[in-house]
N, C-alpha and C positions, 0 to 999 in steps of 0.2 A: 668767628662767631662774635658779632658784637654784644656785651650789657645792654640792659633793658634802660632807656631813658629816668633819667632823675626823676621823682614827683616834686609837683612843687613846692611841697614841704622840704623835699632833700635841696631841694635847691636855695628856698628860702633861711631855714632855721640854721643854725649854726650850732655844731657841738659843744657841749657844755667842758671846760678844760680840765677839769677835777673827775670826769666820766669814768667809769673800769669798762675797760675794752670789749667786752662781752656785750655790755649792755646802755649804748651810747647814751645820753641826753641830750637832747635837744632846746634850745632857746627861741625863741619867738617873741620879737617886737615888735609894738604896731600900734594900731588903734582901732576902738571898737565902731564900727559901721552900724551893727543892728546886733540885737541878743533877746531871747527869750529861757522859759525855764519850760522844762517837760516833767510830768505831763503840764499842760496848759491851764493856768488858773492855780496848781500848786507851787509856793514859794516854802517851801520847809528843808529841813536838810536833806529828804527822799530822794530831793529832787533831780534832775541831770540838767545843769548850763550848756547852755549854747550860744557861741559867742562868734562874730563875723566879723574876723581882725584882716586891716589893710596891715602885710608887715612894711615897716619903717623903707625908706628907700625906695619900696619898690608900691607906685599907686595904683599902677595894673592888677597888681593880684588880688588876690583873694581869698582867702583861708577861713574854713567853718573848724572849729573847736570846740568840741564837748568834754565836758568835766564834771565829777562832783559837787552839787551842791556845799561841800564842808569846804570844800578850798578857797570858798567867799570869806571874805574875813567878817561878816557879819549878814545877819537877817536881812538888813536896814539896807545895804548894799543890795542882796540878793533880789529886792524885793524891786529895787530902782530899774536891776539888769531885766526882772521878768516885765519891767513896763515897757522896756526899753527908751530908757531915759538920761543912758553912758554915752550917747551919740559923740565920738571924739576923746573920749577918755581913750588915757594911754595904758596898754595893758602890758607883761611881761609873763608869757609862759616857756613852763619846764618841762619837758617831757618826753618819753623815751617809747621806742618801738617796742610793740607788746609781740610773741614769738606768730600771729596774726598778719603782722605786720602796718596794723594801728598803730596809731600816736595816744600811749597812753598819757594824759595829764596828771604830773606829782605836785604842782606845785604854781601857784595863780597868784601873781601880783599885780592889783590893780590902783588906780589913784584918780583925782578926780580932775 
């Protein structure tokens, strides 16, 4: 009996080295292609990002990530992401399998 094929997160993201075995982290680098905020028209910390990262290396793929609006390091930012106005910005995300089996988001570094 074969495993279930990788997703392309498993294939993409790369473990985080400092992770406790139970509960991995994951890394993702890339760039942002398109992002908006939900709901639509709200930019506040309510909010949930969504972000459409090519990761680094690989220009095939394709990766949609959602996160907390508090993980933006600011409004001003937040507000640029819900124009979509990051076109090419490099981003770095943290993030670990929720027991779902989602990618939850702890941690969002972005630059311009």
């Amino acid at each position: 009996m074969s495993a279930a094929a990788p997703s392309a997160v498993d294939r993409i993201a790369r473990p985080a080295a400092d992770a406790p075995a139970e509960a991995p982290e994951l890394f993702l680098l890339g760039s942002i292609v398109d992002s908006w905020v939900e709901p639509a028209g709200s930019c506040d910390w309510d909010s949930r990002l969504v972000l459409q990262v090519v990761p680094r290396g690989r220009p095939r793929e394709l990766l949609t990530v959602e996160a907390d609006a508090v993980l933006v390091p600011d409004l001003g930012w937040l507000a640029d992401l819900g124009e979509n106005l990051c076109h090419g910005s490099p981003v770095r995300v943290k993030a670990r399998r929720s027991r779902s089996g989602d990618l939850e988001v702890t941690e969002l570094d972005l630059d311009r």
